[in-house]
N, C-alpha and C positions, 0 to 999 in steps of 0.2 A: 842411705843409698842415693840419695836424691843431690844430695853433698859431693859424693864420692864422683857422680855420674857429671856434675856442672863441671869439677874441680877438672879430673882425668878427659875431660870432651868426651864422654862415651856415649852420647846421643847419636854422633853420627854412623855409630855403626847400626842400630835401630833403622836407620833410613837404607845403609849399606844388605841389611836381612831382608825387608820389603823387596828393593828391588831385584835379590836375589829371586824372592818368592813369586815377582810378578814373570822374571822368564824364566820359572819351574813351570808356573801356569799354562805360559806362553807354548813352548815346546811339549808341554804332556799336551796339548790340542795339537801338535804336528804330528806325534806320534802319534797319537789315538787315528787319525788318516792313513798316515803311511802303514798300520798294521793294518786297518781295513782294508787300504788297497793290497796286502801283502796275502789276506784270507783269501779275494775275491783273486788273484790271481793265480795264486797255487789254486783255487775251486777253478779257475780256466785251465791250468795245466793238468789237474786231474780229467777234467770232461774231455779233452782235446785228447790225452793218452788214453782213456778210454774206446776211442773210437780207432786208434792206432790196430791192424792187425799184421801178429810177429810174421807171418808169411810173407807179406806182401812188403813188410821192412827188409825182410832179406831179399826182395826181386830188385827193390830200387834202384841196385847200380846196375840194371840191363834193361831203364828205358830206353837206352837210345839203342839198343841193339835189336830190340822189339821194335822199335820204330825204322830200323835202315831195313826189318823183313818186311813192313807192313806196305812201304814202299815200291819193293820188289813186287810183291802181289800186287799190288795197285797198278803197277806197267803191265804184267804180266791179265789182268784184268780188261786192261783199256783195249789190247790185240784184240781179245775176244770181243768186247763191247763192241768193237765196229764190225764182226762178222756179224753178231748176234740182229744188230741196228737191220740188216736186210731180212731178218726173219719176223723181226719185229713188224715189217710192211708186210709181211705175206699174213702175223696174227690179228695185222687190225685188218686188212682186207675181208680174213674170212669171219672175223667179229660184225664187220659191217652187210655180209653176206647171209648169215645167220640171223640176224638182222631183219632186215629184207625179206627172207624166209616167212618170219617168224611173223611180220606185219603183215605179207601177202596172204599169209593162210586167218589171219585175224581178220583181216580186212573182209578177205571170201564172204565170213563168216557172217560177222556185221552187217556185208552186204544183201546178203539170203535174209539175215535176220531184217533188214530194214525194209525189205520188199514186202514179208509177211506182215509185217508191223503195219506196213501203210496201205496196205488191203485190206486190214482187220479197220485201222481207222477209217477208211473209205467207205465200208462197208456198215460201221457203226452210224457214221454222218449219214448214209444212205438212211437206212432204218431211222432214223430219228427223222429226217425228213418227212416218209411218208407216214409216221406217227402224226407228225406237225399238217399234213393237210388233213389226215382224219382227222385230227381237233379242231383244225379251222371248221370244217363242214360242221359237225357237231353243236359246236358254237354258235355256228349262225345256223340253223336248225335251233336250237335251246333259244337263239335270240327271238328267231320269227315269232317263234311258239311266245314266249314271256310278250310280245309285242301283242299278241291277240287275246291273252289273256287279260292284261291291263284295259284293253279295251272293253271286253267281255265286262270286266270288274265295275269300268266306270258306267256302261252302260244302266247296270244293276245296281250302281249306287244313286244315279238319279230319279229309276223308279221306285228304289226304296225312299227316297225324300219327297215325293210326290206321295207316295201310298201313306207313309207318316204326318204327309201337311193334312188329308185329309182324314185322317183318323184322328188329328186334333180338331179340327173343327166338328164332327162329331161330337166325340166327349165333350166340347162345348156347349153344342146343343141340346144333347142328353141334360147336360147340367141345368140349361135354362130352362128346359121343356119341365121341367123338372117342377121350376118355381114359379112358371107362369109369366118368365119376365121376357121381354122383345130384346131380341139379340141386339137390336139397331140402336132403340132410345132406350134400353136398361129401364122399362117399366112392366108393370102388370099391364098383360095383352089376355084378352078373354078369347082371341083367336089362338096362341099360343098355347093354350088351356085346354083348349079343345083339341090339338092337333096327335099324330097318332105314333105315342111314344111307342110301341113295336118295332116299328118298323126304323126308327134311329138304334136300336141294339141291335137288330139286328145286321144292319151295316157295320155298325160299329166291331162285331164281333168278325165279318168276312174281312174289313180291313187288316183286323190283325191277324188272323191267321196267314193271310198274304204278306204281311210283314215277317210273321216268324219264317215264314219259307223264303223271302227273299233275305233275309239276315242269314240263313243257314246257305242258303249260296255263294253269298258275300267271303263267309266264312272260308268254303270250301275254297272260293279262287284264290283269297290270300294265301292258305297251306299250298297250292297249285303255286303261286308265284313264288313265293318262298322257299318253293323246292325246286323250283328252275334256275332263281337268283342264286341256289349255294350251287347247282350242277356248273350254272353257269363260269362262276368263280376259281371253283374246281378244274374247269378246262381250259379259264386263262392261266392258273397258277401250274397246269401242265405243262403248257406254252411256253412260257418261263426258264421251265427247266431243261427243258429239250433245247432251247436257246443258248442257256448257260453250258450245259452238255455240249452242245453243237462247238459252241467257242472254245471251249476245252480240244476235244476232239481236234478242231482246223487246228491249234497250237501246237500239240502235240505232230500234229500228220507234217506242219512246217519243219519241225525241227530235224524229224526222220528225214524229209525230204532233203532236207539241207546233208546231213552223215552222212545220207546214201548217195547224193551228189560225190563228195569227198570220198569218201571210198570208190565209186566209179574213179574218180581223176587219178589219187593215189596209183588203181590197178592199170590204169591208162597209161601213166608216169611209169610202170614198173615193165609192163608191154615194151614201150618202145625202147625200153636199157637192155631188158632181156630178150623179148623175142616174144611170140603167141603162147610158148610152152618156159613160162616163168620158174617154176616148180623144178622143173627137172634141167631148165638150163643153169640153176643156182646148184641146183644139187651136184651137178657135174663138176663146176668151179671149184664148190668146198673138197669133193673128192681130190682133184689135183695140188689144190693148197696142199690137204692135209698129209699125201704123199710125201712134197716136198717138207715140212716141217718133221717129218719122221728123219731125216738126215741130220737134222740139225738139233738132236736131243742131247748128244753126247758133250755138244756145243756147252749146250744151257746148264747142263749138269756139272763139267767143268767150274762155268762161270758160278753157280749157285755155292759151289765148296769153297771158292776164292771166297767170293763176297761172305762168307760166313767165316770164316779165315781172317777178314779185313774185321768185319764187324768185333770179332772176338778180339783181337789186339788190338783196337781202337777202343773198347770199352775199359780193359789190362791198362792200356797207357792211361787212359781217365783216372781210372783208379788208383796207379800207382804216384801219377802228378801230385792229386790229391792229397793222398798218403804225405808227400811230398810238402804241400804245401801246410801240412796238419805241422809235420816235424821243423817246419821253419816258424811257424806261429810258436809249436812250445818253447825251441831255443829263444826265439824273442821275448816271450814272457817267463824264462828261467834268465835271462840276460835283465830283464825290468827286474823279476825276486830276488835278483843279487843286488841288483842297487838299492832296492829299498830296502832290503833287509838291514844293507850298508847304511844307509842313511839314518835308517832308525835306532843300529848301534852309533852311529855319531850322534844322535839329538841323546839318547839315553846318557852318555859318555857327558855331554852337555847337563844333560839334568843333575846325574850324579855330582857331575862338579858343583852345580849352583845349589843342590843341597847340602852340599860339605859348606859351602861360605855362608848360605841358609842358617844353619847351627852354628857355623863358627862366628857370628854376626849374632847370634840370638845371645838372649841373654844369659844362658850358660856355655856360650864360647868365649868370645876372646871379651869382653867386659865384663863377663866373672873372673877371666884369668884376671887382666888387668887391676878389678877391683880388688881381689883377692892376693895379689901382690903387695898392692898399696896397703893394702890391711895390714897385710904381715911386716911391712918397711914400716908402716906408723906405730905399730905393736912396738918392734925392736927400735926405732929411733926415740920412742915417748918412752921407755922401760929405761933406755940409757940417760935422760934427761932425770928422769925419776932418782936413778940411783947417784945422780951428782947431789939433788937437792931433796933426798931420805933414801934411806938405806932400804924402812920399811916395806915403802908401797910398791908395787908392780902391777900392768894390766895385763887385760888377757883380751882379745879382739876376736871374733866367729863371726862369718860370714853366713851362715846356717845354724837352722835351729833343728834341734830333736824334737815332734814333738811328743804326746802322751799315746797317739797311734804307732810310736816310733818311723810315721813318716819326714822325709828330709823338706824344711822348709826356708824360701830363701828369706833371710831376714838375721840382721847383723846385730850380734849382740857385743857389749862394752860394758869389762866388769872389771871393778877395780878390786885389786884382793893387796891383803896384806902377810908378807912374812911370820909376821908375830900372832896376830889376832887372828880370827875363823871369823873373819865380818864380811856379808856377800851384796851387803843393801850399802850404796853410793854413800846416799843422806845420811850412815850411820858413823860415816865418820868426821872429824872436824872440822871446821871451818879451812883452817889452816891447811890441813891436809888436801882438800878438797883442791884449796887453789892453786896447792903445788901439781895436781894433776891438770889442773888445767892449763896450767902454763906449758907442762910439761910438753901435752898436748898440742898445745899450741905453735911451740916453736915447732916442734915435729911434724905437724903440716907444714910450714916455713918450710923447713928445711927440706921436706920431700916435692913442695911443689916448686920453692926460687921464686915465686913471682911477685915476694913483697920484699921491698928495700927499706921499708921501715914499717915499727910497732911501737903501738901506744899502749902500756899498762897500766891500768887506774887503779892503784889502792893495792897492789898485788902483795904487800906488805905487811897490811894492816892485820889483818884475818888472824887474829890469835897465833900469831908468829914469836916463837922466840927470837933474841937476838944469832942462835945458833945458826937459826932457818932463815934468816934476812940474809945474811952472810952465805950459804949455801944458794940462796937465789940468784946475789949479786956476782956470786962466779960465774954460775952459769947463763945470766946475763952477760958477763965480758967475752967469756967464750963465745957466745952464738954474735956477739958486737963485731968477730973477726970477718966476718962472712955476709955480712949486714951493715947499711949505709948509718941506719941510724935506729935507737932504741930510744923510746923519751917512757919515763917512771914518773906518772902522779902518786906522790904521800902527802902526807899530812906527819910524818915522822920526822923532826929535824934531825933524828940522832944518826940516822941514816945518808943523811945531806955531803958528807965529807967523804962519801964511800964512791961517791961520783965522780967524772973526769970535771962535767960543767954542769950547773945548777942554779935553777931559776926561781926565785922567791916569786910569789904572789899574796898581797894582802888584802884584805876584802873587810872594805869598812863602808857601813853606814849606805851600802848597797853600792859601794863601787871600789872597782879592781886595780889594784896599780903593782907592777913588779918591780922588784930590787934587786 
């Protein structure tokens, strides 16, 4: 194959299949887009037709007839609009009247309400007031009193420390009198000894019972002061709140003051537009208005059935546009699905071709034709060489093999058979024979491919040749000599030598060559 493929140039068609297969590649990636784009737009002209309705397809051709009525109404509209426009001042007049009304009688209201409101604060500030000086009195009452009791307390705390200094020095003397020792120089005193311990217990016992009564008063005026100090605290912490209270109260009473001001001014404001009798001079007004607007109902009622008239063929013509604009997007993209559709049959149409040259480029198109030409041209041109120089031999050439799966495999077989013998093995036949197939052979590529003007045969002779088969060669040597520049025959045969046109001796002696 590898022969056949240098011999014939079939290489390049190998490269001619690649580049077929690289723009198969190429355009199945154009196609595989242009179908997606071809899914997603038919999926836009289905959602787009979806939304289409057949009523409103069959109105289309009387938009513009809807719109020269809608026009009409519109003129017929704008007459009344400027009657309407002076009825319009008499509805916000009595809008503003009502208005007015409706603030005056608020106002009243507020105002009654803000007068009570600020007597009741007035009244509460009052009260806490004279709260506030009964606590002051109280206070200072609670003060004087805690002022005299403090005094009272200290008075009774110096005579209990006095009545205590000398109930110690007793017990001191008791103690000395005791042991006979002199209070002065801490010695035995026989005057000391003799003095008259009764009468030191018995002071000693008067002082303290005067201490326990003076401690037990002591007592009493702390509980006395202690219950003044919390009353006392009590009616600052009243104080306090009456204050806190009190501040509240004036903030509040300010702020009524201030509403109740504004409402005065407001009804002052409303006085001098209407008159002392506010109420009834409004009422009167809305009365007349509303006369006059009873005229002008028929008006409005007109105007309300136009504008709803206008409304409804204005929504119609929307929706018919629409409609409109829906059937000019699908033509658009039924206009795109033909081109692409178009286009994807030309790239397919493309494909198709580049896979026709794809296989006709592969190795079972046109280099198996070719090869299998040649085959069959060197079968019959080497058969015809054969039968000038034996009668016996003949080949047989397959480009394909069977095999034992009876599947087809590419692979060339070359089998030389003989007429006479069932021999299927090359090597089994003679030397001689052998080389007339190959000569055979040989020219028969010569002669199928032209591209040698001369051959060299070495020893083509020798090979257990009869003289029969030398002579059968040397024909068809002279033969193929017609068509061929030049044929040179190495033997070693002289008997052979005369059968030549020219011939060239060589003798080889002692390692060297010389021709004759």
């Amino acid at each position: 194959k590898k022969i056949l493929y240098d011999a014939l140039d079939l290489h390049k068609y190998a490269s001619y299949a690649k580049n077929a297969s690289r723009f198969i590649v190429s355009y199945k990636g154009g196609v595989d887009t242009i179908n997606s784009n071809i899914t997603s737009t038919q999926s836009s002209i289905d959602t787009l037709a979806s939304l289409l309705d057949g009523k409103k397809l069959l109105r289309l051709d009387k938009v513009e007839v809807f719109k020269r009525i809608k026009n009409i109404l519109i003129l017929k509209r704008k007459e009344l609009e400027d009657k309407r426009d002076s009825d319009f001042l008499l509805v916000e007049k009595r809008s503003t009247l009502n208005s007015n009304l409706e603030k005056y009688n608020e106002t009243l209201e507020l105002k009654n309400m803000g007068e009570t409101n600020l007597k009741t604060y007035k009244s509460l500030i009052e009260n806490n007031d004279n709260m506030k000086n009964e606590l002051s009195v109280e206070l200072e009452k609670y003060s004087n009193e805690l002022d005299i009791l403090k005094t009272k307390y200290n008075e009774f705390e110096n005579e209990h420390h006095v009545i205590l200094g000398k109930h110690n020095e007793i017990k001191n003397l008791i103690s000395l009198a005791d042991k006979a020792v002199c209070p002065v120089i801490k010695t035995q005193c026989k005057i000391i000894e003799g003095a008259n311990y009764d009468d030191l217990i018995e002071e000693e016992n008067e002082l303290s019972e005067r201490l326990g009564k003076k401690k037990t008063i002591l007592e009493q005026l702390i509980n006395e002061i202690d219950s003044l100090e919390w009353k006392l605290k009590q009616k600052e912490i009243g104080l306090k709140e009456i204050d806190i209270s009190n501040a509240e109260y004036n903030s509040k009473y300010s702020i009524k003051e201030e509403d109740l001001n504004k409402s005065n001014s407001f009804i002052e404001n409303l006085t001098e537009k209407y008159g002392v009798e506010v109420e009834s001079t409004i009422l009167k007004q809305l009365e007349e208005i509303n006369n006059k607007l009873k005229q002008t109902k028929y008006i409005q009622s007109v105007f309300n059935r136009l504008d709803s008239k206008i409304n409804y063929l204005s929504s119609l013509i929307n929706e018919l546009e629409e409609v409109d604009k829906i059937k000019g997007k699908i033509e658009i993209s039924k206009s795109k699905l033909e081109r692409l559709k178009k286009e994807s049959k030309d790239i397919n149409s493309k494909i198709e071709y580049y896979k026709f040259w794809e296989s006709g480029f592969g190795v079972n198109g046109i280099p198996n034709m070719k090869s299998e030409t040649f085959l069959f041209d060197l079968q019959d041109e080497t058969n015809k060489n054969l039968n000038i120089i034996s009668n016996e031999l003949y080949i047989n050439i397959d480009s394909q093999t069977i095999l034992k799966s009876e599947e087809t495999r590419e692979k060339t077989s070359y089998i030389v058979k003989s007429r006479d013998k069932d021999i299927s093995s090359y090597w089994s036949y003679s030397g001689g024979q052998r080389q007339r197939v190959i000569l055979a052979d040989m020219l028969a590529f010569n002669s199928l491919l032209g591209k040698f003007n001369f051959i060299i045969l070495d020893e083509i002779l020798e090979l257990s040749m009869d003289s029969e088969g030398k002579d059968s060669i040397i024909n068809l040597l002279r033969a193929k000599a017609e068509n061929m520049d030049t044929i040179l025959v190495i033997s070693n045969d002289e008997t052979i030598k005369s059968k030549f046109d020219n011939a060239i001796g060589i003798d080889y002696k002692d390692g060297v060559s010389s021709l004759y």
